[in-house]
MIDRENGU-657138 format. One record per residue (C-alpha): chain; x negated, y negated, z; residue number from 1; residue in three letters. Coordinates in Angstrom, 2 decimals. Each point is the difference from the previous one (the first is absolute). Layout:
BEGIN
{mol A | east X | north Y | up Z | seq NUM | type ALA}
...
***
This chain:
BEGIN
{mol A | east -16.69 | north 43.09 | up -40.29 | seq 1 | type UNK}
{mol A | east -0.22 | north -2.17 | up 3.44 | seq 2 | type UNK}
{mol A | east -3.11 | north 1.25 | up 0.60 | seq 3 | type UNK}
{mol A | east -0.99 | north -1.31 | up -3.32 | seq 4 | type UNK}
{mol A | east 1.45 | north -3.60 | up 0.26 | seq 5 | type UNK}
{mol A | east -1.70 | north 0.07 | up 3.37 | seq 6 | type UNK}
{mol A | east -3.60 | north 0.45 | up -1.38 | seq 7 | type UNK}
{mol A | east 0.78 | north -2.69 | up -3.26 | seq 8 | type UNK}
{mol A | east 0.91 | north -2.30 | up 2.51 | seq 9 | type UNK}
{mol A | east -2.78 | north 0.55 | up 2.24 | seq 10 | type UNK}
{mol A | east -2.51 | north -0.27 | up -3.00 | seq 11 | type UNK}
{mol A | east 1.82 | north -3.21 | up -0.96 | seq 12 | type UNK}
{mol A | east -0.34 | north -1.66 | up 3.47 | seq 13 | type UNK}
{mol A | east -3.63 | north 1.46 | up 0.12 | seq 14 | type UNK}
{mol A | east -0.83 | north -2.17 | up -3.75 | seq 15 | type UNK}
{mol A | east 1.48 | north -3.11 | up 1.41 | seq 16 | type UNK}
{mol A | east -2.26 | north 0.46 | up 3.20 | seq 17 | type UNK}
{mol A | east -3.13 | north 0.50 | up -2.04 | seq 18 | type UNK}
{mol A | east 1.50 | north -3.22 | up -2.00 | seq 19 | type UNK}
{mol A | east 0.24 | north -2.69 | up 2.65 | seq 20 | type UNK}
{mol A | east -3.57 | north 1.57 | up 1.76 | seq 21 | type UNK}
{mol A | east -1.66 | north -0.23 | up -3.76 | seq 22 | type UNK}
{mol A | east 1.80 | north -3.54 | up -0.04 | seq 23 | type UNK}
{mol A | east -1.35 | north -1.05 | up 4.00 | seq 24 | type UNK}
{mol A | east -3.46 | north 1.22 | up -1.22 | seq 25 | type UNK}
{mol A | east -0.29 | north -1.86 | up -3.31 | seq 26 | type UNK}
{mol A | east 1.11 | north -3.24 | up 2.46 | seq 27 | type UNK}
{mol A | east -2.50 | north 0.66 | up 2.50 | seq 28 | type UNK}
{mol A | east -3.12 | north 0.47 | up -2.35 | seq 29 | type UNK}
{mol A | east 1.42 | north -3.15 | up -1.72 | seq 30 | type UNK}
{mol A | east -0.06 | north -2.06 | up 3.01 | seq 31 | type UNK}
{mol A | east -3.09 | north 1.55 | up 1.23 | seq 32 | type UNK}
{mol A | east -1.85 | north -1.36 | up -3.14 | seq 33 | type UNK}
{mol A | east 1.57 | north -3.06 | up -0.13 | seq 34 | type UNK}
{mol A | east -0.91 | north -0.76 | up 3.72 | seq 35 | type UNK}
{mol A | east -3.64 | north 0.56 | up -1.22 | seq 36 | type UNK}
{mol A | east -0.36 | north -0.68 | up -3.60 | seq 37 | type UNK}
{mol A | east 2.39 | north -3.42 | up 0.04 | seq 38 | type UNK}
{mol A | east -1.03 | north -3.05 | up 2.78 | seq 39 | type UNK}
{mol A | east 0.89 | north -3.22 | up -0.88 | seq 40 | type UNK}
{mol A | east -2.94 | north -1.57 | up -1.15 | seq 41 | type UNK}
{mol A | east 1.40 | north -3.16 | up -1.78 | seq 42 | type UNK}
{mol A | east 3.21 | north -1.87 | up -0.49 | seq 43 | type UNK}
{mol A | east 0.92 | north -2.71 | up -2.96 | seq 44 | type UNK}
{mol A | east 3.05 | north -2.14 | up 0.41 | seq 45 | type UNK}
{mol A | east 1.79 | north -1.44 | up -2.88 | seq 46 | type UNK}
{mol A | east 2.85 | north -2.35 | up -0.69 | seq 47 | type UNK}
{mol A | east 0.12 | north -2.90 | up 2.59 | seq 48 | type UNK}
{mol A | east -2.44 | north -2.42 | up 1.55 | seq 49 | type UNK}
{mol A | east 2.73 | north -0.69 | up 2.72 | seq 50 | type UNK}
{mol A | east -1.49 | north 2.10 | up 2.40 | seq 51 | type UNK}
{mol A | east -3.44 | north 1.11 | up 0.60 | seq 52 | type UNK}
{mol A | east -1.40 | north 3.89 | up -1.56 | seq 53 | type UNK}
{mol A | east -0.27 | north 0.28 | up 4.02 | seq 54 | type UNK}
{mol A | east 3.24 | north -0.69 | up 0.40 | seq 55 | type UNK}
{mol A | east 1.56 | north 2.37 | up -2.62 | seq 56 | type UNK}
{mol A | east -2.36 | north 2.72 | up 0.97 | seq 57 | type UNK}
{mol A | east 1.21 | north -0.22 | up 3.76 | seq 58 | type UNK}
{mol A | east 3.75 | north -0.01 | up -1.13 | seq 59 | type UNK}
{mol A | east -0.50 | north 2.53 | up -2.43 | seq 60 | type UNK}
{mol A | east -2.41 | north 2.65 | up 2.20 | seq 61 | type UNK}
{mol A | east 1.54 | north -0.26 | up 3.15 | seq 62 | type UNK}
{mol A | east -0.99 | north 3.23 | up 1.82 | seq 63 | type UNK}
{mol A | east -2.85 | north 1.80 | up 1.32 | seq 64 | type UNK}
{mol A | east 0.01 | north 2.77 | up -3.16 | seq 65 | type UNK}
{mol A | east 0.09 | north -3.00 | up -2.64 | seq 66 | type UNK}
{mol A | east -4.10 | north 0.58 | up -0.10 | seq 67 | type UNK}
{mol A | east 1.23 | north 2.71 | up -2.46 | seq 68 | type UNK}
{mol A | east 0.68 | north -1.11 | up -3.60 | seq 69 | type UNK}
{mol A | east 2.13 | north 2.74 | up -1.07 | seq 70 | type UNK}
{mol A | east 2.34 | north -0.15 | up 3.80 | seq 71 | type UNK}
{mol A | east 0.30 | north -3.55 | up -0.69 | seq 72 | type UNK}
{mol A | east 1.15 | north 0.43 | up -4.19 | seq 73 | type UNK}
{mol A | east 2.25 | north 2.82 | up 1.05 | seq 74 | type UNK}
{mol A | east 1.34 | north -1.81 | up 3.51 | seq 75 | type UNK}
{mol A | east 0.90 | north -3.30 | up -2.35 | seq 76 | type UNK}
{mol A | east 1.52 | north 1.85 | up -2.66 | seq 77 | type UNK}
{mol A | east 2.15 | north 1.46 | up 2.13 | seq 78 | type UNK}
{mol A | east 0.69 | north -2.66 | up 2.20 | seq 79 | type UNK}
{mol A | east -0.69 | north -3.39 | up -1.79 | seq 80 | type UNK}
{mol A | east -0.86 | north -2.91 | up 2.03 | seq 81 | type UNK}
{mol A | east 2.59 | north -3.00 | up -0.92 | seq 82 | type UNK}
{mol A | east 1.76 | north -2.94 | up 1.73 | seq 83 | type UNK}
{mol A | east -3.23 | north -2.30 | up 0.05 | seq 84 | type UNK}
{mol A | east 0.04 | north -3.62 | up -0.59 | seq 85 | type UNK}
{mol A | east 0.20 | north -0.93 | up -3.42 | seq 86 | type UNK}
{mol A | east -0.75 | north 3.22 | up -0.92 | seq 87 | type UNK}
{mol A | east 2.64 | north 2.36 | up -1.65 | seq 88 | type UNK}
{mol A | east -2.16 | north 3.44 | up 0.00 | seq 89 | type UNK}
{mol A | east -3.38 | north 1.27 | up 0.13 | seq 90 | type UNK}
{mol A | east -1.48 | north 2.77 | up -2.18 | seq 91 | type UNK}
{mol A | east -2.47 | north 2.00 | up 1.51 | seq 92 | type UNK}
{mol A | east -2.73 | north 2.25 | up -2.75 | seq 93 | type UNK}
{mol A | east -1.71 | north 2.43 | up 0.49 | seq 94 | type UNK}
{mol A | east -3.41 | north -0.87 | up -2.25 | seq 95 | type UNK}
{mol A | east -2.66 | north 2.22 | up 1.41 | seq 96 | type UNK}
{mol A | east -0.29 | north 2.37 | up 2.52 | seq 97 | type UNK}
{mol A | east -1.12 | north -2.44 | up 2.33 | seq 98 | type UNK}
{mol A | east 1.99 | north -3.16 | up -1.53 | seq 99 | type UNK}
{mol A | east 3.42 | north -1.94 | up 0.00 | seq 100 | type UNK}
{mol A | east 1.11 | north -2.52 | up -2.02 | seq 101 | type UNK}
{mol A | east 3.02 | north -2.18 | up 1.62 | seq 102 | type UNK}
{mol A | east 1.85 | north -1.90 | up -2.53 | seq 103 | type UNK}
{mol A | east 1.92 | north -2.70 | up 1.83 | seq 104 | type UNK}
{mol A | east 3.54 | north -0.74 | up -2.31 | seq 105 | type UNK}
{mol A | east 0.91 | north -3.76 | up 1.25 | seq 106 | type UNK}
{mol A | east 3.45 | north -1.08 | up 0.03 | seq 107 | type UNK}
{mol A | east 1.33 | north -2.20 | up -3.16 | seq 108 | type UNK}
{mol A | east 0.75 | north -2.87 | up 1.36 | seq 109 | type UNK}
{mol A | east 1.20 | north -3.36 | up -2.02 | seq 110 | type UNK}
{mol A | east 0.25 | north -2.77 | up 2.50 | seq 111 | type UNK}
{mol A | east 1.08 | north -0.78 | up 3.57 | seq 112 | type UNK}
{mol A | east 1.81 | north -2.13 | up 2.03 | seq 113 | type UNK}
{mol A | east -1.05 | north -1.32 | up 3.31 | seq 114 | type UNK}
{mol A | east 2.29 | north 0.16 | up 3.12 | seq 115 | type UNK}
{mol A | east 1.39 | north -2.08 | up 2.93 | seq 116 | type UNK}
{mol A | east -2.52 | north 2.80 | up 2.33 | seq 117 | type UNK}
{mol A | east -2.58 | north -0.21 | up -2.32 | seq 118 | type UNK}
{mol A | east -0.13 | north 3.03 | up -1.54 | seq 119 | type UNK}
{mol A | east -0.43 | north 0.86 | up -3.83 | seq 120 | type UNK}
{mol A | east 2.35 | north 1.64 | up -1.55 | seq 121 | type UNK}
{mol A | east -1.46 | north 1.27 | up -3.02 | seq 122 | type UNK}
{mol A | east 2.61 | north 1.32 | up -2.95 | seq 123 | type UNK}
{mol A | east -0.63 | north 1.68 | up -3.39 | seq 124 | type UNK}
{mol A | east 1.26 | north -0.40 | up -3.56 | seq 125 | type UNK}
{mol A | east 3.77 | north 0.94 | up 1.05 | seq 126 | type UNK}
{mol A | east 0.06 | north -2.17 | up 2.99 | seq 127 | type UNK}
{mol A | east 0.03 | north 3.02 | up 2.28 | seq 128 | type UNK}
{mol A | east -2.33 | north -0.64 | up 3.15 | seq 129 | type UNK}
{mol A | east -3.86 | north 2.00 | up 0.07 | seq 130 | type UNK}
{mol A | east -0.66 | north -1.18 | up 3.07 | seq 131 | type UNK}
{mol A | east 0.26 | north -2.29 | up 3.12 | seq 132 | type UNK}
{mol A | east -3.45 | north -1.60 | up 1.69 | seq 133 | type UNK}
{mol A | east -1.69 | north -2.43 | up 1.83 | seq 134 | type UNK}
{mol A | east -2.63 | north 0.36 | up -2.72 | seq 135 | type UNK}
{mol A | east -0.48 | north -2.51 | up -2.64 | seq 136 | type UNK}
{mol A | east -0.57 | north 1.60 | up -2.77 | seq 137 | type UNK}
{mol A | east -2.37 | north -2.33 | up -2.79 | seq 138 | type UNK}
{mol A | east 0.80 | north 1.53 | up -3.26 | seq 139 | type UNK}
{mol A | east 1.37 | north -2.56 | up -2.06 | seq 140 | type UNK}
{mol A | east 3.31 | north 1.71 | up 0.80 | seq 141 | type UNK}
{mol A | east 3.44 | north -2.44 | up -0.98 | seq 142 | type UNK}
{mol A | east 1.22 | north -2.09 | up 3.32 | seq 143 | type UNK}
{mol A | east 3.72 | north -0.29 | up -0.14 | seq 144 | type UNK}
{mol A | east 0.84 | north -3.30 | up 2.51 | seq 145 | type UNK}
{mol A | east 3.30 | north -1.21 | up 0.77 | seq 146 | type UNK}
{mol A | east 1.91 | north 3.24 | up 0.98 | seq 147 | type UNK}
{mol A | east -0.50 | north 2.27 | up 3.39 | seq 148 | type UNK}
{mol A | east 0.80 | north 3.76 | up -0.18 | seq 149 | type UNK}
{mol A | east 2.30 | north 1.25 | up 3.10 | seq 150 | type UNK}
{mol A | east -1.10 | north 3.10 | up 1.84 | seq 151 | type UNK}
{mol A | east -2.41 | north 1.05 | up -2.67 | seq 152 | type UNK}
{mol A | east -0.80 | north 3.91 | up -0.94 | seq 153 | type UNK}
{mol A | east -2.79 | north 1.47 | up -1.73 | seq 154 | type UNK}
{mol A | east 1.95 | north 2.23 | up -2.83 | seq 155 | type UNK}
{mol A | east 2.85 | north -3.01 | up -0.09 | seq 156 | type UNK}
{mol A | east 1.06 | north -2.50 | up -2.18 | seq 157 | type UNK}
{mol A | east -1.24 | north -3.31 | up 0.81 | seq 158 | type UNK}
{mol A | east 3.11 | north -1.16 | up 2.21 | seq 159 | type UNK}
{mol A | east -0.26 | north -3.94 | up -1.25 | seq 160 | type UNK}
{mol A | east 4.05 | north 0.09 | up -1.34 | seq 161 | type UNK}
{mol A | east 1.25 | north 1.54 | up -2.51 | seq 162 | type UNK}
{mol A | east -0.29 | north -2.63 | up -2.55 | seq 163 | type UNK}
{mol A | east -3.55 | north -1.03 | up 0.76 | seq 164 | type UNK}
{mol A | east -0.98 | north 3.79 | up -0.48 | seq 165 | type UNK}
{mol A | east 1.83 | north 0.46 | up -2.93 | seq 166 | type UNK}
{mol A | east -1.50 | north -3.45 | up -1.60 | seq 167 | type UNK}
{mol A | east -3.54 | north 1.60 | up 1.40 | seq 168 | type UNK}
{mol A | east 0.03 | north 3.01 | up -1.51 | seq 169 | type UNK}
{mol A | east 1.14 | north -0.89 | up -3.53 | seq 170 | type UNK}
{mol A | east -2.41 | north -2.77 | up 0.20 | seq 171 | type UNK}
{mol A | east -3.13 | north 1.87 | up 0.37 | seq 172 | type UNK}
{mol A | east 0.56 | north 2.47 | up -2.36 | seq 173 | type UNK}
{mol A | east 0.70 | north -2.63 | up -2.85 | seq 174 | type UNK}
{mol A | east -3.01 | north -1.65 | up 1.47 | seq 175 | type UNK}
{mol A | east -2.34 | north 3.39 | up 0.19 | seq 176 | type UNK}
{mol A | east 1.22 | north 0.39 | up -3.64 | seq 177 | type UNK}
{mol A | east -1.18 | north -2.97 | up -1.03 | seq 178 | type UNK}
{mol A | east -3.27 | north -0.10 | up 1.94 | seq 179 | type UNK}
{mol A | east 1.01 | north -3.46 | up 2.01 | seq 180 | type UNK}
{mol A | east 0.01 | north 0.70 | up 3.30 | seq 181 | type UNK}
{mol A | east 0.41 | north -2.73 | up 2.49 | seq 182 | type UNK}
{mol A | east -3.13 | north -0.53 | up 3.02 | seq 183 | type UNK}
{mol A | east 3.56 | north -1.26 | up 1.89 | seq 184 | type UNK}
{mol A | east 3.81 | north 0.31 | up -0.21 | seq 185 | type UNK}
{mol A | east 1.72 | north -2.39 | up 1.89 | seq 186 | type UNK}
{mol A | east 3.31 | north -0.02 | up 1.22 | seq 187 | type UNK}
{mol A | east 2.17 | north -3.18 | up 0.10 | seq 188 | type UNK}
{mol A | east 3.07 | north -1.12 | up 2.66 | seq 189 | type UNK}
{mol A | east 2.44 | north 2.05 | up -3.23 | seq 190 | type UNK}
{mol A | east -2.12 | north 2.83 | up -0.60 | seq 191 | type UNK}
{mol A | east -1.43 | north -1.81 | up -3.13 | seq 192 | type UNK}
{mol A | east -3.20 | north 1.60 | up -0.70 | seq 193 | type UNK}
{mol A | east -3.35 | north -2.18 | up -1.03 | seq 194 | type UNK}
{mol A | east -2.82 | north 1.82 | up -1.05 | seq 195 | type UNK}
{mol A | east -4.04 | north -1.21 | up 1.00 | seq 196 | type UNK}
{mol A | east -2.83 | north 0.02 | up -2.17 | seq 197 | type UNK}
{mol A | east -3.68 | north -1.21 | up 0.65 | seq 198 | type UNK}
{mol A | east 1.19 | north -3.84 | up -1.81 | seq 199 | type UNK}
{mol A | east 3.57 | north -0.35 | up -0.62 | seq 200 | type UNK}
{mol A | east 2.90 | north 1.69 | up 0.68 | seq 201 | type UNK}
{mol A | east 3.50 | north 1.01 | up -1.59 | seq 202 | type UNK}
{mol A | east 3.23 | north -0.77 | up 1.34 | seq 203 | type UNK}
{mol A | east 2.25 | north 2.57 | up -0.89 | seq 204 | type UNK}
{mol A | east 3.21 | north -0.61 | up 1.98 | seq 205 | type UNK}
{mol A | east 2.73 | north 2.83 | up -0.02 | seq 206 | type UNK}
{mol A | east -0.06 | north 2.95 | up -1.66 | seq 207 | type UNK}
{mol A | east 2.26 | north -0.15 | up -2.56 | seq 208 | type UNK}
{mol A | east -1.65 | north -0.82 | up -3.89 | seq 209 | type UNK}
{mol A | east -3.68 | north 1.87 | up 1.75 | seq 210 | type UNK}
{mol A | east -0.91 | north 1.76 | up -2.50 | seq 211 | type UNK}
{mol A | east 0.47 | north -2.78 | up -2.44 | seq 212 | type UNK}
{mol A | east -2.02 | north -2.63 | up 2.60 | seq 213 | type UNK}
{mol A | east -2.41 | north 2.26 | up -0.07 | seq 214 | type UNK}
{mol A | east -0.10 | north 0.60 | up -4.03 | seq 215 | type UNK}
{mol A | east -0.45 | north -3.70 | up 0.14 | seq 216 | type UNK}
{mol A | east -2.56 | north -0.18 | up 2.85 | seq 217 | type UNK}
{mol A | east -2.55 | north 2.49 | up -2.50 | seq 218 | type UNK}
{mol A | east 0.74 | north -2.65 | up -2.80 | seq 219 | type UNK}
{mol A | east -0.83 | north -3.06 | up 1.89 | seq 220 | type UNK}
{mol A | east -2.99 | north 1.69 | up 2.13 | seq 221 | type UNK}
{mol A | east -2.85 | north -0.77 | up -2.23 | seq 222 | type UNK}
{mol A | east 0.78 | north -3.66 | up 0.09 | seq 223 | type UNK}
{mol A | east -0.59 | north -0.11 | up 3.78 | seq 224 | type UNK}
{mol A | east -3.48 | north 0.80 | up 0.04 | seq 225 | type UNK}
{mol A | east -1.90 | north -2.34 | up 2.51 | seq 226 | type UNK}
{mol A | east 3.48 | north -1.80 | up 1.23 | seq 227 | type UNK}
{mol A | east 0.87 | north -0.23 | up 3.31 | seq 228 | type UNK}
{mol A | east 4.08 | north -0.23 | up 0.68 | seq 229 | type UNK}
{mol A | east 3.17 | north 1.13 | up -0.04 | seq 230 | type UNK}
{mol A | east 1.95 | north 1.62 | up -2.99 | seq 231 | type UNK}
{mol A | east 3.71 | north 0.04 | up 0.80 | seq 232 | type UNK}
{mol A | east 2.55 | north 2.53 | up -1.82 | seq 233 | type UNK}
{mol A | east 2.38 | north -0.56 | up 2.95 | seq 234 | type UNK}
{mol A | east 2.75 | north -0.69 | up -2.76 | seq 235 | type UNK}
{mol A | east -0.95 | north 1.53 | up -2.79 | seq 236 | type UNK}
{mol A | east 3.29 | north 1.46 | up -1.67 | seq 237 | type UNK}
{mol A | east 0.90 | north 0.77 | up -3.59 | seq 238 | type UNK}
{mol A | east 1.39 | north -3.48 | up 0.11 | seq 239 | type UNK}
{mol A | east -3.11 | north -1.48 | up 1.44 | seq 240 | type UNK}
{mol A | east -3.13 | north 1.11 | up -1.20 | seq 241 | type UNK}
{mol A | east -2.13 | north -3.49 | up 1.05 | seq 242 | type UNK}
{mol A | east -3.06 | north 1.18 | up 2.61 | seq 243 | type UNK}
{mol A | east -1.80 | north -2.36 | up 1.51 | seq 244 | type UNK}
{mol A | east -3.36 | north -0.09 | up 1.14 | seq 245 | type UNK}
{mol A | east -0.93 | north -2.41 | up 3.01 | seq 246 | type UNK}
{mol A | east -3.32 | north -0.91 | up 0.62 | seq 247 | type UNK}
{mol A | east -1.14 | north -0.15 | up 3.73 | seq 248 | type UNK}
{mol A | east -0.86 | north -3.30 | up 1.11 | seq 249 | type UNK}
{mol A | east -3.63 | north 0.26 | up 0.80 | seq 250 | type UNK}
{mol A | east -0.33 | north 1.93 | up -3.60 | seq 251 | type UNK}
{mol A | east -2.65 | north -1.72 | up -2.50 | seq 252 | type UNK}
{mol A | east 1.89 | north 0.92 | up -3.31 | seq 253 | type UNK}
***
């Protein structure tokens, strides 16, 4: 009976041998034809014009055995580049045997506001922070003016107060919603937010009544075409409905 167990368990030891040496094999003739049948012959980036296909390539194949298009697919699936400016991840295809497709996946990023040190600090839909740079950005992204943000984090809330965020944040979503965002949202002395627009602008004081003010703003819109002023909802209240609209003084209307 030992003697028995003895040879079963030598036969079973013996199979997983033969296993991992059929395994090692398969590897080696795999890399072997890879190393010959798979140079990097050509490279597309996608996804961003903020840096330079040079740029992205030299981030992206960063060693001496990144001439090889299928080391470089497997290396980046495995251990995905990240952590670039303005730049939240990078895919990396495999299209050919000789070919990689980057695709570059920019950061969403709403607006910024410019600090004391001058950098950018660049936020997304729910205020929290993309990222922090000297860069200057020219997207047509929202300015926010009026506020600074303390020892600012990329990952964190916008640190502007609590009530400034929380007027922020429900702001631009009613605004998103309603396809009216602002080129500027301005800050006043009691966190009073105005918002800026290529010819006028709209006053819309505290938050309380917003998503009434702004009800009213889509109503009275189309009669602004081609003005150039001020319309103030700074006191609009169900008791007060009057807006006013004041015409800048250089204006022609």
């Amino acid at each position: 009976m030992g003697r028995r167990r003895k040879k079963r368990g030598h036969g079973a030891l013996l199979l997983i041998v033969e296993l991992i040496l059929g395994i090692v094999i398969l590897i080696g003739f795999f890399g072997v034809g890879a190393y010959f049948l798979c140079p990097l012959k050509n490279v597309k980036v996608e996804g961003t014009d903020l840096y330079t296909s040079e740029e992205i390539q030299g981030y992206i194949l960063d060693d001496e055995y990144s001439g090889n298009a299928m080391y470089a697919f497997i290396k980046n699936k495995m251990f995905p580049k990240g952590d670039a400016e303005f730049i939240d991840s990078f895919d990396v295809k495999l299209t050919s045997m000789n070919s990689l497709t980057i695709v570059c996946n920019e950061k969403k990023i709403l607006g910024y506001l410019i600090q004391e040190d001058g950098n950018y600090v660049y936020f997304d839909y729910n205020g929290r922070i993309a990222e922090i740079s000297q860069t200057f950005v020219d997207r047509g992204y929202m300015k926010v003016e009026g506020v600074s943000c303390e020892n600012p984090e990329r990952g964190k809330k916008l640190t502007i107060g609590k009530e400034q965020i929380g007027y922020l944040t429900s702001l631009i979503k009613i605004l998103q919603k309603n396809n009216l965002m602002p080129n500027v949202v301005s800050y006043d002395e009691n966190s009073h937010i105005i918002l800026s627009y290529e010819t006028y602008n709209i006053s819309l004081g505290s938050s309380v009544y917003l998503e009434e003010k702004i009800d009213r703003v889509l109503r009275i819109l189309p009669q602004l075409d081609g003005l150039h002023g001020t319309l103030h909802l700074e006191n609009y209240s169900s008791a007060s409905t009057d807006i006013v609209f004041e015409k800048d003084n250089y204006s022609d209307e």
